[in-house]
NUSE-645130 format. One record per residue: x, y negated, z negated of N, C-alpha, C in turn; residue in three letters. Coordinates in pm, whole numbers, plus 32768, in hexadecimal, padded with zeros to 4 digits. Atoms other than C-alpha are relative to their C-alpha. Layout:
# NUSE-645130
XYZXYZXYZala...
This chain:
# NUSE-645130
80548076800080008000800080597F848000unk7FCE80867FED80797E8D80567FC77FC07F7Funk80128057809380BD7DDB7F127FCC7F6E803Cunk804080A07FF07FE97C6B7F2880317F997FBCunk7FC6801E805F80667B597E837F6C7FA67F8Eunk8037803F80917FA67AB27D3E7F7C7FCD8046unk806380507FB37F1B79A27E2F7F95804C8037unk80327FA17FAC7E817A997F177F7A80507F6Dunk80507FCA80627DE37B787DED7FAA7F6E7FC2unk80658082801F7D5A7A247D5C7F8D7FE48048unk805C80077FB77C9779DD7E907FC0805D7FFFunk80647F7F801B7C227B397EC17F6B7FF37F85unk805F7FC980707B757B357D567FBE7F7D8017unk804F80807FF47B0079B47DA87F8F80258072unk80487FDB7F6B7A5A7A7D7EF67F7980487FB6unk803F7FCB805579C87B5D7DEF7FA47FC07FC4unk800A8056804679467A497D097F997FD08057unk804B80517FAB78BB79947E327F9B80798039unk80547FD87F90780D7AAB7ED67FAA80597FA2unk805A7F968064777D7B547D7E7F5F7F82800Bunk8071805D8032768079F87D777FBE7FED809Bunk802980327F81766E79967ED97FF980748096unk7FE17F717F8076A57B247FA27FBD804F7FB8unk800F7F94805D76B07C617F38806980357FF1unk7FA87F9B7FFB77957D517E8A7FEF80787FC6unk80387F48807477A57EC27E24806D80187FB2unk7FCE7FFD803C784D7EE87CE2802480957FCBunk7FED7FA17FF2790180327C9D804180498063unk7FAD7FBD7FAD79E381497D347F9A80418071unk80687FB57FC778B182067DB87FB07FD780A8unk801280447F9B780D80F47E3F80347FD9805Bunk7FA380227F90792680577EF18006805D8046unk7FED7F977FB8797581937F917F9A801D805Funk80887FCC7F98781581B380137FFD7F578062unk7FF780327F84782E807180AE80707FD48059unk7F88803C7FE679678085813D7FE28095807Eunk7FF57F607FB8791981F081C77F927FA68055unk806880687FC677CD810B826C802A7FC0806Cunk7FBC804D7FA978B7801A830A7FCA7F567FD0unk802C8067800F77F17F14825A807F7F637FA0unk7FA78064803579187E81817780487FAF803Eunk7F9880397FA179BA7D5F81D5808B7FE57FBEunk7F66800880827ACE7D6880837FF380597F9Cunk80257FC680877B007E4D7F99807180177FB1unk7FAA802C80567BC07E247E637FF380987FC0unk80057F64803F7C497F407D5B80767FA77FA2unk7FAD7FEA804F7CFA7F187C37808C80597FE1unk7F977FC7803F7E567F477BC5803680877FC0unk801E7FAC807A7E2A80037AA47FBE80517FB7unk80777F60800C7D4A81017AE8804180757FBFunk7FE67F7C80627D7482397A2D7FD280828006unk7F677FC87FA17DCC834C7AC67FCC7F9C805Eunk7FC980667F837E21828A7C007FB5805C8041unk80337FBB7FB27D7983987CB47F6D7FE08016unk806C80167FEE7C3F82FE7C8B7FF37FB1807Eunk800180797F997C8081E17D6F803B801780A4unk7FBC7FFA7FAE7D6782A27E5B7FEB8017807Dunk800E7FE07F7C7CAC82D87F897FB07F5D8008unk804880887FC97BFB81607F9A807A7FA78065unk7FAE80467FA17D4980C480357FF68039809Aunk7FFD7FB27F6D7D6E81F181437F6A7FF78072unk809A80267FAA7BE381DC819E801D7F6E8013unk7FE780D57FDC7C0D803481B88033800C806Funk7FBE7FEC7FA77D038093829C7FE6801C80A3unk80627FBE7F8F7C4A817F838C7FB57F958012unk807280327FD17B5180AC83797FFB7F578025unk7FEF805A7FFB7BEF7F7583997FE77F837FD1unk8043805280537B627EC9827F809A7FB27F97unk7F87802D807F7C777DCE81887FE580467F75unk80047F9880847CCE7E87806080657F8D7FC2unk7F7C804F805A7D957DD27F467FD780397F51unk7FE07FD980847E0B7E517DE6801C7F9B7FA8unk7FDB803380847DEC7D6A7CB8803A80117FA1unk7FB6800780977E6E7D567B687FBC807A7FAFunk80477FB480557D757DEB7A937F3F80098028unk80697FF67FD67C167E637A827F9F7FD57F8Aunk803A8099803F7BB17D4679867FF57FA88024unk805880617FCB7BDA7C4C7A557FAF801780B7unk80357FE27F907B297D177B7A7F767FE57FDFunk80887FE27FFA7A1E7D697ACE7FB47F6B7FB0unk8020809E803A7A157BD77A277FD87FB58086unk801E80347F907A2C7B7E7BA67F6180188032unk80787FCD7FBE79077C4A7BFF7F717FFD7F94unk80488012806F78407BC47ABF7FA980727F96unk801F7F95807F782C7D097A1180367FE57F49unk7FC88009809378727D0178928034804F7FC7unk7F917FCF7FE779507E1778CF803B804F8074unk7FA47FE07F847A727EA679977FE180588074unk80237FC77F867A427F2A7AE88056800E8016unk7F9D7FB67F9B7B3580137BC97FFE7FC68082unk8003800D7F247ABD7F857D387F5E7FA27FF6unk809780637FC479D37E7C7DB480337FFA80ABunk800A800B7F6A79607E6F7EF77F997F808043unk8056802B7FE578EC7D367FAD7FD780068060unk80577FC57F8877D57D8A809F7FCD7F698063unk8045807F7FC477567C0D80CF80487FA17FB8unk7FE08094805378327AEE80947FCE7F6D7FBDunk805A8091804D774579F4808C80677FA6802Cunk7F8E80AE7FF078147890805C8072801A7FFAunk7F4B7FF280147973792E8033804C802B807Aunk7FD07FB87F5C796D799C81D7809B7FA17FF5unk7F84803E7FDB7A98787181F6805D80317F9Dunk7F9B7FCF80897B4B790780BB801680858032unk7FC57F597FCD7B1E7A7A816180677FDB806Cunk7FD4803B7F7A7BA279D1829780A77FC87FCCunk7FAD801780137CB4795882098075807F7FCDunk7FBB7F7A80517D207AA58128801A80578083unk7FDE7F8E7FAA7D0D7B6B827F806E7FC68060unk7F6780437FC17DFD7A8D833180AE80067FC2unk7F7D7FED80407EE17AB58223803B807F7FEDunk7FF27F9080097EB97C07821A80508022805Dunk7FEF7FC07F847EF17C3C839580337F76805Aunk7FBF804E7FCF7F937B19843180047FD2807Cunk7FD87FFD7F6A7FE67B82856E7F507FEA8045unk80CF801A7FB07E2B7B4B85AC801D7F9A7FFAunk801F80837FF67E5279DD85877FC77FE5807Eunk805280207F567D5B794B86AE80227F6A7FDCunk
């Protein structure tokens, strides 16, 4: 997996944030997975410090296939603080950005570079 830097994870969870009030997101390993297997995700996040690590370990490789941005945070306190749960989450998935499209837009450029239009 491509380490992100700080900045990058910041936005991500601000994408989160923005798209829990004004989108939609699916909170959880489960969920994410189901909409990622869909094709409907357009970001999906995962915690650090999951426990075993095996929980999380096929959401990067599916992102991949499926061509969806994947990015690994810190912890899954402030995932699941991003995604206004009142506790920690493994994986959010956002399905509908809502107001944070120029903030996704930005995270996937940084991601992938060589797309700049």
């Amino acid at each position: 997996m491509v380490e992100v830097s700080k900045e990058i994870q910041e936005k991500a969870l601000e994408v989160v944030e923005t798209a829990k009030t004004t989108g939609k997101i699916k909170k959880g390993v489960n969920e994410a997975t189901k909409t990622i297997e869909r094709g409907v995700a357009k970001l999906v996040l995962a915690a650090k410090d999951v426990n075993p690590a095996e929980v999380i370990m096929h959401l990067g490789p599916l992102c991949k296939e499926k061509n969806i941005p994947f990015i690994e945070v810190s912890s899954k306190e402030e995932l699941g603080t991003a995604a206004g749960l009142a506790v920690p989450t493994a994986a959010v998935a956002v399905v509908d950005e809502g107001e944070g499209k120029k903030l996704l837009k930005d995270i996937t450029l940084n991601l992938n570079p060589k797309e700049e239009k």
